[in-house]
DRENDO-1510 file (C-alpha; in Angstrom, 1 decimal, always signed):
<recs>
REC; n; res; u; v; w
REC; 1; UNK; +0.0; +9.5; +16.7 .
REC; 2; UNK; +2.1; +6.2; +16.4 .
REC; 3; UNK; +1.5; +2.7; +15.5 .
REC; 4; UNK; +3.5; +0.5; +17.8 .
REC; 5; UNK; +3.9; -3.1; +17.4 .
REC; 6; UNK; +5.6; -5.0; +19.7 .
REC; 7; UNK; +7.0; -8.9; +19.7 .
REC; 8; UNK; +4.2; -9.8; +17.6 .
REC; 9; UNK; +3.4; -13.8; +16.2 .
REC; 10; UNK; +1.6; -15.3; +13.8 .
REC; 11; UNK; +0.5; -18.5; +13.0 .
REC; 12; UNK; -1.4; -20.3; +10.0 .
REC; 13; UNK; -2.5; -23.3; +9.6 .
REC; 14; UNK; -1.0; -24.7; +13.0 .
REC; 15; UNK; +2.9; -23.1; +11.1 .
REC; 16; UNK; +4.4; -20.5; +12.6 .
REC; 17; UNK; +4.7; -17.4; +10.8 .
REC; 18; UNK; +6.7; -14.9; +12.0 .
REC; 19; UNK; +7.3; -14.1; +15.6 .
REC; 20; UNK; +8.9; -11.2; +17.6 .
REC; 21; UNK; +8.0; -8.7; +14.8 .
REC; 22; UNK; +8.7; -4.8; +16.4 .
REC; 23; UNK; +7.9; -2.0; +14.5 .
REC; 24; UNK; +6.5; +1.5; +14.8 .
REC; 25; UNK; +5.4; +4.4; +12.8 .
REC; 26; UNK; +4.4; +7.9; +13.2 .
REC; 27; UNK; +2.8; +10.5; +11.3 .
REC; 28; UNK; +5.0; +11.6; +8.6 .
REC; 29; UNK; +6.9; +8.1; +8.3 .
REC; 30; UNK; +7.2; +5.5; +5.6 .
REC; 31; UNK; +8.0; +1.8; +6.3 .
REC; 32; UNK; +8.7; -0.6; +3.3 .
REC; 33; UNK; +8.0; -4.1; +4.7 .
REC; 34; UNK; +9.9; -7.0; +2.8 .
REC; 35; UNK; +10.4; -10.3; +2.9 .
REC; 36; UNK; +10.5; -13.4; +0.8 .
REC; 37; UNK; +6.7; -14.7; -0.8 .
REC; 38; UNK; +5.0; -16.0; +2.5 .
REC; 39; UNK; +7.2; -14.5; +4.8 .
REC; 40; UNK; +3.9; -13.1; +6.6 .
REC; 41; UNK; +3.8; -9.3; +5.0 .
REC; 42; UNK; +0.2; -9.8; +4.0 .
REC; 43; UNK; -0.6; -11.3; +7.5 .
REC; 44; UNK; +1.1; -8.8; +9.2 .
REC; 45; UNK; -1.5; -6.0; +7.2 .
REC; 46; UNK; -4.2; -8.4; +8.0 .
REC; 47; UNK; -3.5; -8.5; +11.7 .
REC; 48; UNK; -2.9; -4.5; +11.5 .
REC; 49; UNK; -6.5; -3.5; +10.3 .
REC; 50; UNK; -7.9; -6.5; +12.5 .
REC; 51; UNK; -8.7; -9.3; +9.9 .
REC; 52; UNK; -6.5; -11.6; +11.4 .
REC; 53; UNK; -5.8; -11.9; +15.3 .
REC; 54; UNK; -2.5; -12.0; +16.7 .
REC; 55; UNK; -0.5; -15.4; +18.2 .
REC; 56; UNK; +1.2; -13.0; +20.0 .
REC; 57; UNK; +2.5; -9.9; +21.1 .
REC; 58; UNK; +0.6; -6.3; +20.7 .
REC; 59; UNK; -0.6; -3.4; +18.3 .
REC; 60; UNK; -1.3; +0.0; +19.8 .
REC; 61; UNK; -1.7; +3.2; +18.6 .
REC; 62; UNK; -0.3; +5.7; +20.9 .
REC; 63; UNK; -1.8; +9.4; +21.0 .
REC; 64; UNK; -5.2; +8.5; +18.8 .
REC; 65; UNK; -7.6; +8.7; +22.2 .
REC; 66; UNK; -8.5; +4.6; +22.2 .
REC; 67; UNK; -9.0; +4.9; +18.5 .
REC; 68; UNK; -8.4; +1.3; +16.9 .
REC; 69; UNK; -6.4; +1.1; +14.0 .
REC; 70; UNK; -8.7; -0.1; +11.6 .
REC; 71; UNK; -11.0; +3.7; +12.2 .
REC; 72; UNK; -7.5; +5.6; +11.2 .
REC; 73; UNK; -6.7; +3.5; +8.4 .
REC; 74; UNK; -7.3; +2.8; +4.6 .
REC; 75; UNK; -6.0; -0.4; +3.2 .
REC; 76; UNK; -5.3; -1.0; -0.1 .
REC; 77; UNK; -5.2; -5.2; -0.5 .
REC; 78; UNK; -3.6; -7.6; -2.8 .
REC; 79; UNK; -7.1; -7.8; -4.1 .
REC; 80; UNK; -8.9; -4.6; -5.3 .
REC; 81; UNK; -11.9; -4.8; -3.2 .
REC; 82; UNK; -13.7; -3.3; -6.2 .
REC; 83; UNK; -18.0; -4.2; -7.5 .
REC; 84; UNK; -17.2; -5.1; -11.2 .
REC; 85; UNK; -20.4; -4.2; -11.5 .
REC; 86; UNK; -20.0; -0.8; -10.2 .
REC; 87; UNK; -18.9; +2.0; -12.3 .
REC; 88; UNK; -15.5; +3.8; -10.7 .
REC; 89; UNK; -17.6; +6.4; -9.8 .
REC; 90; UNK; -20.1; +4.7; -7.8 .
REC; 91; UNK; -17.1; +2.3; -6.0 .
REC; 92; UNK; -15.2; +5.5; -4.8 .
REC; 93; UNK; -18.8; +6.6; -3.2 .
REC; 94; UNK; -19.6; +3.6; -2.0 .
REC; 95; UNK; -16.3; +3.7; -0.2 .
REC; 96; UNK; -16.4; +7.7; +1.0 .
REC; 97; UNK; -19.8; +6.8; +2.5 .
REC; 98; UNK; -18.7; +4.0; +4.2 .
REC; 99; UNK; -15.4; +5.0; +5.6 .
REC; 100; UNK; -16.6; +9.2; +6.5 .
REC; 101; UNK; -14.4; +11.6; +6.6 .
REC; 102; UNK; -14.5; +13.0; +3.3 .
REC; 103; UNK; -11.4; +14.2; +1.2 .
REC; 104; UNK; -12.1; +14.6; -2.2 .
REC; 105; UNK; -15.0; +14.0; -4.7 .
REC; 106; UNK; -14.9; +10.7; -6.8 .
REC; 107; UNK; -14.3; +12.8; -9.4 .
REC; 108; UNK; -11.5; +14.3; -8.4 .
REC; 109; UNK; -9.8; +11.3; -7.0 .
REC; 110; UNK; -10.1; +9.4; -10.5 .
REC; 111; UNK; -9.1; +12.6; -11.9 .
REC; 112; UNK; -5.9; +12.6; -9.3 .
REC; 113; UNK; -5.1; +8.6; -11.2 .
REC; 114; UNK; -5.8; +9.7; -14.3 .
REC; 115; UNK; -9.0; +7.9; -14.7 .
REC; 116; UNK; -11.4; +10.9; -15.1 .
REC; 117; UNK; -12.6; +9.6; -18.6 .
REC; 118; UNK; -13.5; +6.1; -17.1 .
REC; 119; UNK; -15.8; +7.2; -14.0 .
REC; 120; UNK; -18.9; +6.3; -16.1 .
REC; 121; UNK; -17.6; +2.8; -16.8 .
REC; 122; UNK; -17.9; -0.4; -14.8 .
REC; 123; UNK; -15.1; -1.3; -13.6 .
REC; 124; UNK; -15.2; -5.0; -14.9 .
REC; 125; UNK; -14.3; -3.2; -18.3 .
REC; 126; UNK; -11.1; -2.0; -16.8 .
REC; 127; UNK; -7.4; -3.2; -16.9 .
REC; 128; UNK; -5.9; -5.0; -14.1 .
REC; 129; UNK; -4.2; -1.6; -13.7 .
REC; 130; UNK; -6.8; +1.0; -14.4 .
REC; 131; UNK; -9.1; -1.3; -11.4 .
REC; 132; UNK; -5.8; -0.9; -9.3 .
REC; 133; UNK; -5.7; +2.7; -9.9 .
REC; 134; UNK; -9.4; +3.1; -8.7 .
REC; 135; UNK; -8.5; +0.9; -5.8 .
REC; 136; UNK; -5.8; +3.0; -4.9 .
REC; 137; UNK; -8.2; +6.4; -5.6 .
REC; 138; UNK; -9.7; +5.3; -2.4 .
REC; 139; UNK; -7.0; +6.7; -0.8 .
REC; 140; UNK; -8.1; +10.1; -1.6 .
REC; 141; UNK; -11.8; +10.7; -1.0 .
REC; 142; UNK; -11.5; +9.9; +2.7 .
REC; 143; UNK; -9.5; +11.6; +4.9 .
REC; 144; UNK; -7.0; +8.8; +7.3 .
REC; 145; UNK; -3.8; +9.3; +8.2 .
REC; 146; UNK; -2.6; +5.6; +8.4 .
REC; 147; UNK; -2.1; +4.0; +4.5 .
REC; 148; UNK; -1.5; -0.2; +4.9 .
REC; 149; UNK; -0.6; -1.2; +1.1 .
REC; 150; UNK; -0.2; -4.6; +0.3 .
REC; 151; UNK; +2.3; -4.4; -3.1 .
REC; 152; UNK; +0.8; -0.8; -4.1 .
REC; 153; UNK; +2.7; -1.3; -7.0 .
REC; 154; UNK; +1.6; -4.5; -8.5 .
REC; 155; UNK; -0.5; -4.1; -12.2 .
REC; 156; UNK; +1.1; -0.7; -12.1 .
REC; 157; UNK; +2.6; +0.9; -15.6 .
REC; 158; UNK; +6.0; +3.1; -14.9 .
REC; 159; UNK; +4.0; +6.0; -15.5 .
REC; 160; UNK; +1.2; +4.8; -12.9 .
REC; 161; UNK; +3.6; +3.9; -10.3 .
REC; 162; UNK; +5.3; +7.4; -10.6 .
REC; 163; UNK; +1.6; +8.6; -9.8 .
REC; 164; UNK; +1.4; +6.4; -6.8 .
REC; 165; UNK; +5.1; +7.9; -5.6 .
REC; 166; UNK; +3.9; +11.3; -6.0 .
REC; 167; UNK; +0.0; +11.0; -3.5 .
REC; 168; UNK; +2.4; +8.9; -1.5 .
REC; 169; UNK; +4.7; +11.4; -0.9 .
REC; 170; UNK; +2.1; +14.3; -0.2 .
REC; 171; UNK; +0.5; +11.9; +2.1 .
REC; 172; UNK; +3.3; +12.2; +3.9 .
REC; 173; UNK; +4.1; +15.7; +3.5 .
REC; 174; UNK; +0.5; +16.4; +4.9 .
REC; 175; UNK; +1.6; +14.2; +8.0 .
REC; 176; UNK; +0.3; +10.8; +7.3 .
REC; 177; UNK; +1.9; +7.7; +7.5 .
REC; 178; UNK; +2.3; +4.6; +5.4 .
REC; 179; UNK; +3.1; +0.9; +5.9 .
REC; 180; UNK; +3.3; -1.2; +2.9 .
REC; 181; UNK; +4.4; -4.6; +2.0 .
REC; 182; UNK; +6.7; -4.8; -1.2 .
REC; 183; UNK; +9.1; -6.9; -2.9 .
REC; 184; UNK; +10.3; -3.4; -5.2 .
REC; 185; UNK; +11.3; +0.3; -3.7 .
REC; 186; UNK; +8.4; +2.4; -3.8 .
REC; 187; UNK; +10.1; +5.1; -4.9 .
REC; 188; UNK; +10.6; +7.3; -1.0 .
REC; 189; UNK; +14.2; +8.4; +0.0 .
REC; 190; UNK; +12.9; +8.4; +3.6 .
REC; 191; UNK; +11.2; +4.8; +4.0 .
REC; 192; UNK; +12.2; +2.6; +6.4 .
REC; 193; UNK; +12.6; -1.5; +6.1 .
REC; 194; UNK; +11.7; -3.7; +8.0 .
REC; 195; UNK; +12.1; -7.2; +6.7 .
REC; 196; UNK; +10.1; -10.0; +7.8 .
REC; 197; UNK; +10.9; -14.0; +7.8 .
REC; 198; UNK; +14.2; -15.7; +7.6 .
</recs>
C-alpha cells in the first residue's frame, strides 16, 4: 500500500496554512515531518485521519482496496486521548475493542513500555510520560500498518524514547509505515523529511 498526498492546502481561521504539500509513503517507510511551531504538521495529521478537511489538493491510499486512511491507521496525538479515570489496562481495551484487529494483550503492550506494574492504576495517577507511554501502547494491541505521530517523543525520558525507537523500527521491519511530525530526530537512519511552512 501507499499513502499519496498530492498538492494539498490548508486553511485556519480564513489564514492560509500550507499549500502544495506532496508526499507519499509505503509500507516499510518512515517520514519525519518538520517545520517551525504552526507550520501546519499537526493539521496535516489531522487532515490525514480525516479530522480536518482539506482546502485543497488530495489523499489516496493506493493498493488498500478503497480502504480510507483512517481504517489503516493509529494515531498517536499531541494529546493522549487517554480516560484518567481508566486504569492502563482498561484504556488499552477500550481501544483494541474499538479499533479490531487485535495484536497483543493489554498486558503485553504495557509490558512492551515498561509499564506492566502500572496496568492496575488509573491513569490520572501517572506521569505525563508514563500516560504517553500508555498512549503510545496503543500502537501495539491492534494490528495497522500506517503509524501518524504527532511529537511521539514529547514527555519522553532518554530511556523511554530509545523504547519508542526500538517498536518503531520493528514496525517497520514488519512492513508498516510511519508518518510523524517532530521538531527532534526520532532516532531512524532511513526516515525521510519533509518540511512544511516557510
Amino acid at each position: 500500500m501507499r499513502l499519496r498526498v498530492e498538492n494539498l492546502c490548508c486553511r485556519r481561521g480564513g489564514r492560509l496554512i500550507f499549500e502544495d504539500v506532496n508526499l507519499s509513503l509505503a509500507n516499510g517507510e518512515a517520514l519525519a515531518l518538520t517545520g517551525r511551531n504552526g507550520a501546519g504538521k499537526s493539521s496535516l495529521i489531522a487532515m490525514l485521519c480525516g479530522r480536518l478537511r482539506p482546502d485543497g489538493g488530495s489523499i489516496a491510499i493506493e493498493g488498500a482496496d478503497e480502504a480510507e486512511l483512517i481504517e489503516l491507521s493509529h494515531l498517536v496525538g499531541h494529546r493522549d486521548g487517554l480516560k484518567t479515570a481508566l486504569t492502563a489496562r482498561e484504556n488499552l481495551a477500550f481501544a483494541q475493542d474499538v479499533l479490531g484487529h487485535p495484536a497483543l494483550s493489554p498486558e503485553a503492550a504495557l509490558d512492551a513500555v515498561g509499564l506492566a506494574h502500572a496496568a492496575a492504576l488509573p491513569v490520572g495517577y501517572l506521569s505525563a510520560g508514563q500516560r504517553r507511554r500508555v498512549a503510545l501502547a496503543r500502537l501495539l494491541v491492534s494490528q495497522r500498518p500506517f503509524w501518524l505521530l504527532d511529537e511521539p517523543m514529547s514527555a519522553l525520558d532518554a530511556a523511554s524514547q530509545a523504547m519508542l525507537t526500538g517498536l518503531m523500527r520493528g514496525h517497520l521491519g514488519a512492513g508498516g509505515a510511519i508518518l510523524a511530525a517532530t521538531h527532534g530526530p526520532l532516532g531512524l537512519d532511513q526516515a525521510r523529511e519533509v518540511r512544511i511552512g516557510s
